[in-house]
Backbone as JSON Lines, residues from 0, in Angstrom:
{"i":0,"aa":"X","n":[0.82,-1.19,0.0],"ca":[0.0,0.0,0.0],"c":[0.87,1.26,0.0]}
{"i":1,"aa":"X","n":[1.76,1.16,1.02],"ca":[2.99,2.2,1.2],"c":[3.63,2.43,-0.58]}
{"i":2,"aa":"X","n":[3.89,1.29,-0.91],"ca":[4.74,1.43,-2.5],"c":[3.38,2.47,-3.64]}
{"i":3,"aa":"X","n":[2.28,1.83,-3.17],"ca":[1.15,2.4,-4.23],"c":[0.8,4.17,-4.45]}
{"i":4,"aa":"X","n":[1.17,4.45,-2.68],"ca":[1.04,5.35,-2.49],"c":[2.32,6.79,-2.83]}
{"i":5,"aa":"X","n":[3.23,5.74,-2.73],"ca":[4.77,6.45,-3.56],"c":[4.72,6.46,-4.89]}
{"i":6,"aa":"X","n":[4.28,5.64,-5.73],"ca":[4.17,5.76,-7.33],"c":[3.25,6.81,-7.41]}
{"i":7,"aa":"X","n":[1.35,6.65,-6.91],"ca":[0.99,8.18,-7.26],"c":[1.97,9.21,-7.07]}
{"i":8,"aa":"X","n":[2.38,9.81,-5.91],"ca":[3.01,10.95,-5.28],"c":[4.04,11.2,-6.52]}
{"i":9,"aa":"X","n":[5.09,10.02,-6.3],"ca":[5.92,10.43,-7.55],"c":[5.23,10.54,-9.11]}
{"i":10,"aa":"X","n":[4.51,10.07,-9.96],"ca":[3.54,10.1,-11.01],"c":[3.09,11.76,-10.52]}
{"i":11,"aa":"X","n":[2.33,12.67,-9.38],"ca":[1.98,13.43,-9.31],"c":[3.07,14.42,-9.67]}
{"i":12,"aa":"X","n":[4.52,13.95,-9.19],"ca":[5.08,15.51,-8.7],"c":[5.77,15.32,-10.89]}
{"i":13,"aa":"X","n":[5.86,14.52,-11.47],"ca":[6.52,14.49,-12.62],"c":[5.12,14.96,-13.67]}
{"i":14,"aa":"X","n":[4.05,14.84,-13.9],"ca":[2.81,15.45,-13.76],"c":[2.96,17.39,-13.41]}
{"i":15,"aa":"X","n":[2.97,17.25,-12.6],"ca":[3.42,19.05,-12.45],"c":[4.71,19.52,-12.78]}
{"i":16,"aa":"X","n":[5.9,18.46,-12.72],"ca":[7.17,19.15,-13.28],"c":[6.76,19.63,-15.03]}
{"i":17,"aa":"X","n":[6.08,18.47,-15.89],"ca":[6.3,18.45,-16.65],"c":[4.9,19.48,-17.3]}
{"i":18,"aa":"X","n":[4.0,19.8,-16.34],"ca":[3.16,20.86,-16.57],"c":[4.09,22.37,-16.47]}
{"i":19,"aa":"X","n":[4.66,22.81,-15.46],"ca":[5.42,24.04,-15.6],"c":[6.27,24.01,-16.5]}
{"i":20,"aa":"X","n":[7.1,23.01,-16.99],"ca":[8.0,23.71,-18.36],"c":[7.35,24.03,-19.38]}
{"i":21,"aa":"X","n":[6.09,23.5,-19.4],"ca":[5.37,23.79,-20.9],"c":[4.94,25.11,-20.57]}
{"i":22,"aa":"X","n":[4.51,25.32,-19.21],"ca":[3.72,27.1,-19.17],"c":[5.04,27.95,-19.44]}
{"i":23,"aa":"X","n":[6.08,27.59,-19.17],"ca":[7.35,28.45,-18.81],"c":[7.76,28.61,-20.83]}
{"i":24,"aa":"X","n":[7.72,27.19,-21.18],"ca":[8.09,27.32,-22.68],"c":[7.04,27.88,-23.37]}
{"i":25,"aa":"X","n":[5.68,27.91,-23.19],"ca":[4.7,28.9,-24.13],"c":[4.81,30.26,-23.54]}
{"i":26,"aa":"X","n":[5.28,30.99,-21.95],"ca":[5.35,32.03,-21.74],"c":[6.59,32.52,-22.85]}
{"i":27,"aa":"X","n":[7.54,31.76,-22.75],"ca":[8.94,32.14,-23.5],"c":[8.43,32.47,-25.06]}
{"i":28,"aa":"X","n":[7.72,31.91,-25.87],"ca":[7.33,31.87,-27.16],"c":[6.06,33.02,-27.13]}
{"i":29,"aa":"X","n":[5.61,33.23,-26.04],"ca":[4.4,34.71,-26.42],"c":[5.7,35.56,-25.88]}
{"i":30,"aa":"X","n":[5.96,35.71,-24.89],"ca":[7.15,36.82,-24.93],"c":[7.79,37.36,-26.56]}
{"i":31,"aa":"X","n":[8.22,36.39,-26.76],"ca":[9.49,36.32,-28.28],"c":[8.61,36.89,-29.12]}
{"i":32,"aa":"X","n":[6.9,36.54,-29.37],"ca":[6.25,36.86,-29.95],"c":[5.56,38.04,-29.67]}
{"i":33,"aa":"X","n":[5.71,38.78,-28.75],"ca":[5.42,39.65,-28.31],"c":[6.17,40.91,-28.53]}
{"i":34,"aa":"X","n":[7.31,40.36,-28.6],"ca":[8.78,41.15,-29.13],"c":[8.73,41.42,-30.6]}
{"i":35,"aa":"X","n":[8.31,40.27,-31.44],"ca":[8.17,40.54,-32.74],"c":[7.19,41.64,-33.07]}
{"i":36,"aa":"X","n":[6.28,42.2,-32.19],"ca":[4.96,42.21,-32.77],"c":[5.22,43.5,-32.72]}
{"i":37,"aa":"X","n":[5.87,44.07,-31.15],"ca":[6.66,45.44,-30.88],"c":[7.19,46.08,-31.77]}
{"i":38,"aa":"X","n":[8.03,45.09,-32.64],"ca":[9.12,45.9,-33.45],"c":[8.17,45.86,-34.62]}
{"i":39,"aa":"X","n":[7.68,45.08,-35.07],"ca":[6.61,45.59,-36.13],"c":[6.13,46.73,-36.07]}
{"i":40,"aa":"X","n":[5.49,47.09,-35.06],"ca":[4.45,47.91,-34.76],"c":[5.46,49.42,-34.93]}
{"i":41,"aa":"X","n":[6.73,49.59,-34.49],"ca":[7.28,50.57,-34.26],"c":[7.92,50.84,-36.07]}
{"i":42,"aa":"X","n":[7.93,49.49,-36.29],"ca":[8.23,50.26,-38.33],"c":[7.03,50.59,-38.56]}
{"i":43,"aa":"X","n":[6.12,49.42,-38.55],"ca":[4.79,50.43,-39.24],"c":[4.68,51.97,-38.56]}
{"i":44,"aa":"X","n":[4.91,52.16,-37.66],"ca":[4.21,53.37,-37.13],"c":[5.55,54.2,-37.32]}
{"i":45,"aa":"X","n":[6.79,53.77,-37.85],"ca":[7.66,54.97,-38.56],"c":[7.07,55.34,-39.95]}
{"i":46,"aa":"X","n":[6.98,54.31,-40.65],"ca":[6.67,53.95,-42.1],"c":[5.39,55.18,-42.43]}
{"i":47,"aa":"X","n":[3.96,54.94,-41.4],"ca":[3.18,55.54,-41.79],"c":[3.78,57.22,-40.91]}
{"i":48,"aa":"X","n":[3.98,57.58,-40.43],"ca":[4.83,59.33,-40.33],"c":[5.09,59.4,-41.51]}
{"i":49,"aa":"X","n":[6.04,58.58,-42.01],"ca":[6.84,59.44,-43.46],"c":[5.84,59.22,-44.43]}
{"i":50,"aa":"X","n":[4.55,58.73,-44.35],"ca":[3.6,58.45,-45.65],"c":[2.83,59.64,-45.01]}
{"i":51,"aa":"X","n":[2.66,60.34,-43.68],"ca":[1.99,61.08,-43.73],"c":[2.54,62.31,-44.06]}
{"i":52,"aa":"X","n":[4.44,62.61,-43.97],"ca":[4.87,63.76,-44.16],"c":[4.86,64.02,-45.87]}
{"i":53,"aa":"X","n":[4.75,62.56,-46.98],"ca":[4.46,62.71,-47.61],"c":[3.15,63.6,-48.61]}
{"i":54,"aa":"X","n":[2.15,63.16,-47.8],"ca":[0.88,63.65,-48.29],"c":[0.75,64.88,-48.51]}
{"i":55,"aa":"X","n":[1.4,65.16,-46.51],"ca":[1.45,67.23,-46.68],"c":[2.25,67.65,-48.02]}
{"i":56,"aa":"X","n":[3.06,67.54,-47.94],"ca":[4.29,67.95,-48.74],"c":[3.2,67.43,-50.17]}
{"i":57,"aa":"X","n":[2.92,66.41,-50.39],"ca":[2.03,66.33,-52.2],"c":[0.8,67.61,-51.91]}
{"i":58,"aa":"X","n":[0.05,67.3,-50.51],"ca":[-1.01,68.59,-50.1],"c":[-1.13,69.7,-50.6]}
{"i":59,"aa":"X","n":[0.38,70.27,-50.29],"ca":[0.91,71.75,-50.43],"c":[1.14,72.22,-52.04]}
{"i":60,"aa":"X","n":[2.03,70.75,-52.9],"ca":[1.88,71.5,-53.77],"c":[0.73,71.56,-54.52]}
{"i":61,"aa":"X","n":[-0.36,70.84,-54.46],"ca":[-1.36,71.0,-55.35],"c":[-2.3,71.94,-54.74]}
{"i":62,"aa":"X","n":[-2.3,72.38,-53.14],"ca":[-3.18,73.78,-53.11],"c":[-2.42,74.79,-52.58]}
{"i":63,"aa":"X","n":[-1.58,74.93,-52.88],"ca":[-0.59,76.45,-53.07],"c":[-1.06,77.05,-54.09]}
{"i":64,"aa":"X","n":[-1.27,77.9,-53.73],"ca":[-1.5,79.06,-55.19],"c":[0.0,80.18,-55.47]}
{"i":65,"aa":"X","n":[0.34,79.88,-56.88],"ca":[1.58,80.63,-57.52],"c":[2.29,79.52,-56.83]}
{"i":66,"aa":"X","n":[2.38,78.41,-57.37],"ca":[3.88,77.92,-57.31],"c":[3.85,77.09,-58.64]}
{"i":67,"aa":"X","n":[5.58,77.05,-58.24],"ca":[6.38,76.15,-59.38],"c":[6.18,74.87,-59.35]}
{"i":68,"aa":"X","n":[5.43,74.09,-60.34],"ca":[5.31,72.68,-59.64],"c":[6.57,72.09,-59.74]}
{"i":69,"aa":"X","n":[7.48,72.55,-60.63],"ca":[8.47,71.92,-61.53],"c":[9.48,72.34,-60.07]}
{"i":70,"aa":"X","n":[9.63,73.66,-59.56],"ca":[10.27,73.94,-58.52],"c":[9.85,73.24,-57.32]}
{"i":71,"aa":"X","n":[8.48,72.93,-57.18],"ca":[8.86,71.92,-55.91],"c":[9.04,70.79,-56.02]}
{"i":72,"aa":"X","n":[8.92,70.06,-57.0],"ca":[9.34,68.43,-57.19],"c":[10.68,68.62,-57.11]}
{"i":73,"aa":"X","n":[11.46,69.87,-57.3],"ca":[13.16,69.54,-57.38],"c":[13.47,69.95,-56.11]}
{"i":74,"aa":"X","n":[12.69,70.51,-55.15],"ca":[13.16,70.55,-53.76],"c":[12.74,69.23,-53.03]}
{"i":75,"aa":"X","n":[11.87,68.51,-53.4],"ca":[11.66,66.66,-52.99],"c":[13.09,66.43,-53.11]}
């Protein structure tokens, strides 16, 4: 009975060892993925600034009144 009662216990504690590395290895993989998602987020959100400094700058020259179009495409 004593032996029966040592195989659960041990079966239990290898049971939970082998439950925390998996939480510890999917925390590690949303982290990493979490990291990816960061640095994405920080190009897109450079990427779209310069698509928006673009627009002004196309904005300006088409409702400026008296300008050079030819002169501001050569200051682009």
């Amino acid at each position: 009975m004593y032996i029966a009662l040592m195989l659960v216990v041990a079966a239990l504690v290898i049971i939970a060892t082998v439950m925390v590395v998996d939480v510890r290895n999917k925390q590690k993989a949303l982290n990493a993925r979490a990291g990816r998602e960061n640095e994405q987020l920080t190009t897109m959100s450079k990427e779209l600034s310069q698509l928006k400094e673009r627009v002004q700058v196309l904005e300006k020259v088409v409702t400026d009144k008296g300008f050079s179009v030819e002169q501001e495409i050569n200051n682009l």
